[in-house]
Each structure stands twice: as C-alpha cells, then as structure tokens.
C-alpha positions as CSV (number, residue, x, y, z in Angstrom):
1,X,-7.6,100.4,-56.9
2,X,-6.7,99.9,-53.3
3,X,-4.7,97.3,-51.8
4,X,-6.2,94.5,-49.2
5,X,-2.7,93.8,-47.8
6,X,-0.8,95.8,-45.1
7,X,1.9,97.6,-46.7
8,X,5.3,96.0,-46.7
9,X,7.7,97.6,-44.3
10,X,10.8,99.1,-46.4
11,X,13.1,97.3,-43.9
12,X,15.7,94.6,-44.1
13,X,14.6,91.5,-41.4
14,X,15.8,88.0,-41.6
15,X,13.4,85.8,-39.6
16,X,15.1,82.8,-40.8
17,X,18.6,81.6,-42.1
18,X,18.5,81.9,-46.0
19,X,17.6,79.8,-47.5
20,X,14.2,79.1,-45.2
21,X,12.7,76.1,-44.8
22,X,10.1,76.7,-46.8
23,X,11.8,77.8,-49.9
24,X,14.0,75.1,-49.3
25,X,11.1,73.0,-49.7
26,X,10.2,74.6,-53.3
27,X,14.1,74.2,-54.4
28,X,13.7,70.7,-54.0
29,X,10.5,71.0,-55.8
30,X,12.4,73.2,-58.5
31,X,15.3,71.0,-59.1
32,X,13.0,68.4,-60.0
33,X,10.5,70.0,-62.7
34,X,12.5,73.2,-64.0
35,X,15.1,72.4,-66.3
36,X,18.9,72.9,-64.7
37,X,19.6,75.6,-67.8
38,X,18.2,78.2,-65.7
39,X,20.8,79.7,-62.9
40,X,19.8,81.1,-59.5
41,X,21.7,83.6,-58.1
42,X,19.3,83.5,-54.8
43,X,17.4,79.9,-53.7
44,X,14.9,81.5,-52.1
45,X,11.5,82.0,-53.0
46,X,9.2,85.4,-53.4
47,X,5.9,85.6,-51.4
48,X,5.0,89.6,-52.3
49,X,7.2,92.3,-53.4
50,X,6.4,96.5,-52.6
51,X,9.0,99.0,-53.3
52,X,12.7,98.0,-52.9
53,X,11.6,94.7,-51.0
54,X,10.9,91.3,-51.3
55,X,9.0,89.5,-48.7
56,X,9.8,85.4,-49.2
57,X,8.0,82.4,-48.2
58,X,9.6,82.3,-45.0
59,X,9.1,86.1,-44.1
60,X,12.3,87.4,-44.3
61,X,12.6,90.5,-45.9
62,X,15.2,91.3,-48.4
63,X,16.3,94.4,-50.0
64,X,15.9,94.3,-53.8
65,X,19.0,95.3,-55.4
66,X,18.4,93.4,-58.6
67,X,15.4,95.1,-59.2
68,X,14.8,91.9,-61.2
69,X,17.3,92.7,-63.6
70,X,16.9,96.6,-63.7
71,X,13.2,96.0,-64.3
72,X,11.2,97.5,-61.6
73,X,12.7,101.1,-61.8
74,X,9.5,102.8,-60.3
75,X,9.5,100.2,-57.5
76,X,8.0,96.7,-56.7
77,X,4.0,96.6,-57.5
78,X,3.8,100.5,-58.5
79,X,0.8,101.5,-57.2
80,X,0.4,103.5,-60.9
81,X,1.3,100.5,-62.7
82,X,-0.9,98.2,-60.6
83,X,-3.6,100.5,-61.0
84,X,-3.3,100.7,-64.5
85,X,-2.9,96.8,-65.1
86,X,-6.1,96.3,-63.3
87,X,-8.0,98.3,-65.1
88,X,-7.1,97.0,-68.5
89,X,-7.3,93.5,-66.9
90,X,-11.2,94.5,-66.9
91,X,-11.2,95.4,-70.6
92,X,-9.2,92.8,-72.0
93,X,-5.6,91.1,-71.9
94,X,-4.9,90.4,-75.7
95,X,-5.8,91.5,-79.2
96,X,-2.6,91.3,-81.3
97,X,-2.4,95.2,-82.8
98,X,-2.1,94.2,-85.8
99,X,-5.3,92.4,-86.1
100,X,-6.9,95.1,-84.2
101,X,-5.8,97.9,-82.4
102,X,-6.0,99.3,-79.4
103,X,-5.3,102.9,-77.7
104,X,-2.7,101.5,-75.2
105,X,-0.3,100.5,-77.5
106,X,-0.1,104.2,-79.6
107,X,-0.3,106.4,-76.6
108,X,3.0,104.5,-75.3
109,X,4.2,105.2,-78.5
110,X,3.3,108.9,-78.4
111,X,5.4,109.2,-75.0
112,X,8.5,107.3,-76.3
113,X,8.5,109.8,-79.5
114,X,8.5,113.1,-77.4
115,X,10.4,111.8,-74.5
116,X,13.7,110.1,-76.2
117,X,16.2,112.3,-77.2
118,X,16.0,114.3,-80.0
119,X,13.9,116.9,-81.8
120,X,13.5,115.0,-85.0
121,X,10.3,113.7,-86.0
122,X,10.0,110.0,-85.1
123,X,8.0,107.1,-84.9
124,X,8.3,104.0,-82.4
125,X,7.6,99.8,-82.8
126,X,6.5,97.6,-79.4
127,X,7.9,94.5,-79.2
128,X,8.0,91.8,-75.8
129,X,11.9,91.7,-74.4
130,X,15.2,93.4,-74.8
131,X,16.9,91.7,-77.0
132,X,13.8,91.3,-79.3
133,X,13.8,95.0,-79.6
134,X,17.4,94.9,-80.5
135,X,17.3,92.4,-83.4
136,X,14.5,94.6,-84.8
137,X,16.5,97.8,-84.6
138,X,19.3,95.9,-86.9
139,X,16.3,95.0,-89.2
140,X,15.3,98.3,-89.2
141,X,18.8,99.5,-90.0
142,X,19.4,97.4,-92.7
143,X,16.7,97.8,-94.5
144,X,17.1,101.6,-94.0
145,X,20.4,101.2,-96.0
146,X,20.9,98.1,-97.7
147,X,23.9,97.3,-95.7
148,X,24.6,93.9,-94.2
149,X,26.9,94.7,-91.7
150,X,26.4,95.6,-87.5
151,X,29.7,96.8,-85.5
152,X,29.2,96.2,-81.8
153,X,31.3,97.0,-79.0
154,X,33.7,94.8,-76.3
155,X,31.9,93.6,-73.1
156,X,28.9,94.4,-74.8
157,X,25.6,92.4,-74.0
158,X,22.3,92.7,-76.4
159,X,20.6,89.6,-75.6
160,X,20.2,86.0,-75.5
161,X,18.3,85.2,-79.2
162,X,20.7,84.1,-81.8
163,X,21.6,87.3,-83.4
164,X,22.1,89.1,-80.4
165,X,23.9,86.3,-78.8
166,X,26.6,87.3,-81.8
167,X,26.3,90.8,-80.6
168,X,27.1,89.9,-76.9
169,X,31.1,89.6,-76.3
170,X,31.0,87.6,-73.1
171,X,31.1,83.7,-73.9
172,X,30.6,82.0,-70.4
173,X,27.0,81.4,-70.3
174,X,25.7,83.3,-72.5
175,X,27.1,81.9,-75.9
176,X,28.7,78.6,-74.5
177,X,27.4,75.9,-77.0
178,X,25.4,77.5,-79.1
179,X,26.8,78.5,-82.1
180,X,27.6,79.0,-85.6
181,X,26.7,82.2,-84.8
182,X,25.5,84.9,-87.6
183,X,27.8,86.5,-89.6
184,X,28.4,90.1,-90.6
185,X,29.1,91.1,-86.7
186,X,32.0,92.8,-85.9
187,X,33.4,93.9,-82.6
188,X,35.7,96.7,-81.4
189,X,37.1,98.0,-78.2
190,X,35.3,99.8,-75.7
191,X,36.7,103.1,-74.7
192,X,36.9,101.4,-70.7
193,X,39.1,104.5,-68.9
194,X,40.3,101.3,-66.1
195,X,41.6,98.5,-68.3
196,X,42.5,100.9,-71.2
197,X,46.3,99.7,-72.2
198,X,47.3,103.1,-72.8
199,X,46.0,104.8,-69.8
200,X,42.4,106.0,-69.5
201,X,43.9,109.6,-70.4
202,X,43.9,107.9,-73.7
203,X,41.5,106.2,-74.0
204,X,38.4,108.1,-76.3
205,X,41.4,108.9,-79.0
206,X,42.7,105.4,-79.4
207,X,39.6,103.6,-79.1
208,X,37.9,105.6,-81.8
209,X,41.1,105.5,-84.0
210,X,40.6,101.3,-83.3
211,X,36.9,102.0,-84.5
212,X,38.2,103.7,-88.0
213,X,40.4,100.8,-88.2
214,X,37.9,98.3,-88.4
215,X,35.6,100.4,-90.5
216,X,38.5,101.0,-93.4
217,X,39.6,97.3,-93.5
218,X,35.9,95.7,-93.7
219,X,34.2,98.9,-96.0
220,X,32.4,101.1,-93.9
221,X,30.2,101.4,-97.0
222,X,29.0,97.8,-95.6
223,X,27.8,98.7,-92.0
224,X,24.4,99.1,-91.3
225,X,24.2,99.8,-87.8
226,X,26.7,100.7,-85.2
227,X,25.4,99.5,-81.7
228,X,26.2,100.4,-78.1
229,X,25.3,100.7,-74.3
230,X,25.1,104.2,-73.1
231,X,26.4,102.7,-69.8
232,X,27.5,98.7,-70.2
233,X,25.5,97.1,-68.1
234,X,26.6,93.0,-68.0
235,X,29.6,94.4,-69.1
236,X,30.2,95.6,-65.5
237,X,28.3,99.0,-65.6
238,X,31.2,100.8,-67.5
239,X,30.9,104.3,-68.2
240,X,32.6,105.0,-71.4
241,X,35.5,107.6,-71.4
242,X,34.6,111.1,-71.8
243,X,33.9,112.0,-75.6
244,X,34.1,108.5,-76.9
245,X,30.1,108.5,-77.5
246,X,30.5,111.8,-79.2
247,X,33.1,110.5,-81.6
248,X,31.2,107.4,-82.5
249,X,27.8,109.6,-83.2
250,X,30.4,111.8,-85.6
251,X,32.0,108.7,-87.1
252,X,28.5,106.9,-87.7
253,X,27.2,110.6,-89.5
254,X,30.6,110.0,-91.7
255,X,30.2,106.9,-93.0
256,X,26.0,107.1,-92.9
257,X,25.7,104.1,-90.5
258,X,22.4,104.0,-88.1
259,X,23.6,104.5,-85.0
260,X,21.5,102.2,-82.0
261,X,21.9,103.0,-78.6
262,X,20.8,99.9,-76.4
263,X,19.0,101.5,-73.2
264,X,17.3,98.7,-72.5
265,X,19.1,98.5,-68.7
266,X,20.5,102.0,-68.9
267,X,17.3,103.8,-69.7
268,X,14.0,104.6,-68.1
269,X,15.3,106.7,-64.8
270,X,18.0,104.6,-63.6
271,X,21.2,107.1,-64.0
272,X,19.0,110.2,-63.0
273,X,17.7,110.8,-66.2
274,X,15.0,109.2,-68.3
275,X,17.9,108.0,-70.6
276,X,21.7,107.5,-69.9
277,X,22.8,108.6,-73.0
278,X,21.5,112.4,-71.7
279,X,24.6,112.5,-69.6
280,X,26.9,112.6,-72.9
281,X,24.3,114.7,-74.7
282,X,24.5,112.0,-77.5
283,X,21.8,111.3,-79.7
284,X,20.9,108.3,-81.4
285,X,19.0,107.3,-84.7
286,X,17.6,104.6,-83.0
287,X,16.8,103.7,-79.2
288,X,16.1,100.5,-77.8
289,X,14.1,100.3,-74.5
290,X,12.9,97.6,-72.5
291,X,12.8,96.4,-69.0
292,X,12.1,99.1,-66.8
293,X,9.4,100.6,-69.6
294,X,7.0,98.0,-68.4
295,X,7.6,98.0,-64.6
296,X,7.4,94.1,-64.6
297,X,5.7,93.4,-67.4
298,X,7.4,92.2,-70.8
299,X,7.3,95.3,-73.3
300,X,10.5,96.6,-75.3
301,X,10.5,99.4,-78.1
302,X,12.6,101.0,-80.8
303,X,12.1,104.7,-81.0
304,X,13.9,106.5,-83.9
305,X,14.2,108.8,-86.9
306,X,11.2,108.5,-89.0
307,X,12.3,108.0,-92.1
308,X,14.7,104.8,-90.8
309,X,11.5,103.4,-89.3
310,X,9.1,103.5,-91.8
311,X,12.0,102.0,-94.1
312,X,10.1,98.4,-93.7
313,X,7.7,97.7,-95.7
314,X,4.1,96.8,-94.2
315,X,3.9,93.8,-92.3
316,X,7.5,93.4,-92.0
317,X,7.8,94.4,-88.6
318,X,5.2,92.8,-85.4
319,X,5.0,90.2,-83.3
320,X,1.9,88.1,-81.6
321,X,2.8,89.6,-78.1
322,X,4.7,93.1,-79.8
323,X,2.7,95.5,-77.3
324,X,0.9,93.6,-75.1
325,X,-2.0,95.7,-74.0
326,X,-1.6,94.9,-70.5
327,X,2.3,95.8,-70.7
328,X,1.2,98.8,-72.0
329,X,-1.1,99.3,-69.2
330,X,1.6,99.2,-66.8
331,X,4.2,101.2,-69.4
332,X,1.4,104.0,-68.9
333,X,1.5,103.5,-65.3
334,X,5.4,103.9,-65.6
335,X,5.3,107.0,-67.2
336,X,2.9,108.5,-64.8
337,X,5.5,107.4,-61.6
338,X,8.1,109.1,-63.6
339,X,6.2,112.6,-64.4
340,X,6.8,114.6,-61.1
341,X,10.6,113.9,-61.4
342,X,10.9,112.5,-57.7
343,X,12.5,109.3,-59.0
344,X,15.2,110.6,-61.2
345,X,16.0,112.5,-57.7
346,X,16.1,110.0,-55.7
347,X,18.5,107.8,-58.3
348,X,20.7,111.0,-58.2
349,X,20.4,111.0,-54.2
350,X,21.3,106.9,-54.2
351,X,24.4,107.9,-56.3
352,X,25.3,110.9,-53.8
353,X,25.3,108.5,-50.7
354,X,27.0,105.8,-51.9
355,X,29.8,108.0,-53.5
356,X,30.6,109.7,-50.0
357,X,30.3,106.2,-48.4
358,X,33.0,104.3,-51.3
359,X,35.1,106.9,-53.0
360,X,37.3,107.0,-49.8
361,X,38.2,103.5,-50.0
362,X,40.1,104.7,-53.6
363,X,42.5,105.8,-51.6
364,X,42.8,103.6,-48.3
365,X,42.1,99.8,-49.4
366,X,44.4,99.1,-52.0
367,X,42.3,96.5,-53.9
368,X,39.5,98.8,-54.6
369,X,40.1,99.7,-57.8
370,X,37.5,101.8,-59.3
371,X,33.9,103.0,-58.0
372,X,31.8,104.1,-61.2
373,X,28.3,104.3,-62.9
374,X,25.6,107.1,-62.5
375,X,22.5,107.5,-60.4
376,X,21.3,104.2,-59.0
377,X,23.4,102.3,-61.5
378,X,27.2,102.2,-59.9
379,X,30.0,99.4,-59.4
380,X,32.3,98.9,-57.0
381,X,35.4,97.0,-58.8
382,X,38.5,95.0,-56.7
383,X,41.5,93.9,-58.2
C-alpha cells in the first residue's frame, strides 16, 4: 500500500527554536487535560515520523534516538509493518483469541519458536506490553515448579505493574509511593565490570559467589525463576562481565530454577543480533519480548521450553488485548524487515562508527569513564 505523502528527508533541520510555537501551544493544552504523572523528556509535539526521524508540528526535523523507547527497531512507519497493518485493518481489528482465533496470532508464534535461541521444542504466549510479558513468565515459572520465590538482579528494570515494580531496583520514579510491594523478590548484584568493588577483573567470580550466597541463605529449593537483562537497559545499557551469564545459566541448571531472560529492550535486532543474549551464547528457559516485536504497536511474548509453558493449566494464561491481531499484523511486518539481515548490519555498522568516533576520548578526556553496549545499543558514561 503506497504512501500519499512525500517521503521524509533522513536529515536533521531545525526550522524553529524547540520547543515551536505550535507545540508550545499543545503543552499548554497538555498541562491542562493530561495528568502531571506522566514526564516529558522532549515538549514538543510529533506531526509524522519515517525512518530515524520525527517531523513535529512546527517542521523541524529531529533525529529519533529514542526510537520511542527501543520500539521502532525496523524504523518509523515500516513500510512492511504499515503494509501489513493496513491490510488487517480491512479484515478486522479485534477478536480476543481466545474467544476465537485468528491466523495472525499463531504464525507470530511459529516465528518466535524457531527464531529464539535454542533447539528445544517450545511453545510461545502473546500478551500487550513488557512488563505484562514479564509477570506472566514468573507465573509460568512458578507454576512450572511450585516455587514461590523470583531472584532478580541490581539496576534491573522489568516494568511498571506491581510485581514488576518489585522486580525493578531503581526507586526514583519508578517505585516512589507505591508500595507494599510483593514479597518473595530477592535481589543480587550485577556482575557491572565499571563499578565492580573489586575491579572488573573480578567481577563474574564474585558476583556469582554473591548469587550462591543468597540462594544458600533463602533455600534455593524456593526460587522459581531467576530473571535478567541480557544487556541492562534503564539500568544504563550495562553489559555484564564476561562469563557471568554463563555462570548464572549453570547455577539456575543446579538448583532447577527457570531461568528468564528479559529481551524486551535488548532483543529484536538492536545489538546486531535478533537477541542479545546470542552474544554470550546463553540460553534461556524462558524469553520475554516486547517493544520492538511490534514495530509500534503494543505486543509482548514469552517464548520457552515446552513443557514450562504448558505447565498452566487451560485458561490460566490470556488477556483481552494478549495478541492483538493488528499488533500481530505489524509483528509480521517486523519479521519480514528483519529477514534479509540488512538491519542487524547496519546496528553492527552504528556500533563501528560510533566506537572509532568515542573510544579515543577513554584516553584523552579524563571524565569519560567508560563507552559500552553492542550494535545500536551503546552508552557513553562521565564521572
């Protein structure tokens, strides 16, 4: 389905100060009828977005780092994804699948199983957002093993619901206020090679030996699930030491705890592989995706072992919106973008570029302090 509009140049151009007066205009507007909860790291308003730019109100154009929160991966209104969308716009946009089912909603399922990693047989569950996806995996895990207990990791972040808000280790906004949180969460230090007290040299061997720790003094009879980002995204894109992935998979087969990797802003082609966890050739029980899978639309999913997911009984997994057909649509359309490879290039290239433009500065500005992350997902950190 082809476009009316005149494709958006892929150029930066400020026509106006930012803020513009029109989205000025629409603040005002905003700070009257949307409730103050909600932050804004930008005021300014979006008129069209096409690849890596946004195009606002005012006509400045504006490069996209966000991505919308790792979200649109395969680029601002994919021309696969819009293409898709459209089509099932047509058809229709909702019958919940488990009233009655559609063919959107197993063929994404189909992809997830044979594209994850691992060559176990395995079975996959849609649901809307991130952390929705997350909570589900810990369902999943627990009623896999009858355990109640989930071990999550330092500068961790799984979400904004209630259990995942217990899951996420920064306070300030995410958890300010809000509890009692739930119980049977418990956190341990991230093998973080930058902060690590005993020098990152250390760091995989002491961190997992703090894992064990925890384990022997709560039972690790009682943990269900063990949970972690492949590459901590809010946390500040850490990379974990080398081996320290490894060690947890090992230590999770030990005790027989599920262990979740959360690629929700990790996955889908943003390090240069369809899944971050690829780079430490780790491989989990369970995977949680979300955001990029549905290039702007909400879809998450939990993709795992087959006998962990079909641990629930009938029924006790869903949602109204679980699989949206139209966020499958565009998940489709994702999976096409992805299929030649080109992207996971060009997130490799991104990370080539900006290494040979920022790794000098290691050495000649003495408040850079570390430049890390893979493909298109990398951090620059000052102290």
């Amino acid at each position: 389905m082809a476009s009316a509009l005149t494709p958006l140049l892929q150029s930066r151009h400020i026509a106006h100060p930012l803020p513009g007066p029109r989205s000025r205009e629409l603040q005002a507007v905003r700070d009257r009828e949307v409730t103050s909860a909600f932050g804004s790291a930008l005021p300014v308003f979006i008129d069209r977005a096409e690849g890596g730019i946004l195009l606002d109100v005012d006509g400045n154009r504006i490069i996209d780092f966000a991505s919308g929160i790792a979200v649109t991966s395969v680029g601002a209104s994919n021309p696969f994804v819009q293409a898709r969308v459209a089509a099932q716009l047509e058809q229709f946009t909702h019958t919940c699948f488990m009233v009655t089912e559609y063919e959107g909603f197993t063929e994404v399922c189909r992809w997830l199983n044979a594209h994850t990693p691992g060559t176990f047989d395995k079975r996959t569950a849609l649901f809307s957002t991130g952390a929705e996806a997350v909570e589900n995996a810990i369902k999943i895990a627990r009623a896999a093993t009858g355990r109640p207990n989930v071990l999550v990791f330092d500068e961790a972040y799984h979400g904004r619901s209630l259990l995942t808000m217990a899951m996420t280790a920064k306070v300030n906004p995410y958890k300010l206020g809000f509890g009692p949180f739930p119980e049977q969460i418990f956190r341990a230090p991230n093998a973080a090679p930058l902060r690590w007290p005993g020098g990152a040299e250390n760091a995989t061997v002491e961190a997992l030996a703090a894992v064990e720790t925890i384990l022997a003094d709560n039972g690790p009879e009682t943990f269900a699930a063990m949970v972690i980002e492949p590459i901590q995204g809010e946390g500040g894109f850490l990379v974990p030491a080398p081996g320290f992935l490894a060690g947890l998979r090992a230590i999770a087969d030990a005790h027989g705890i599920v262990f979740v990797m959360d690629e929700v802003q990790a996955g889908m082609g943003r390090t240069g592989t369809l899944f971050a966890s690829e780079h430490d050739g780790v491989v989990a029980d369970l995977m949680v995706t979300a955001k990029a899978l549905g290039g702007g639309l909400p879809l998450a999913a939990v993709t795992g072992r087959t006998e962990l997911m079909n641990a629930v009984h009938t029924g006790g997994l869903g949602g109204t919106y679980a699989g949206n057909p139209l966020a499958c649509a565009a998940a489709l359309g994702v999976f096409e973008a992805l299929e030649d490879g080109t992207l996971l290039a060009h997130a490799t290239t991104i990370e080539s570029v900006v290494r040979a433009r920022l790794e000098p500065l290691l050495d000649s500005v003495d408040v850079v302090a570390e430049l890390r992350g893979r493909g298109a997902m990398l951090a620059i950190e000052f102290a």
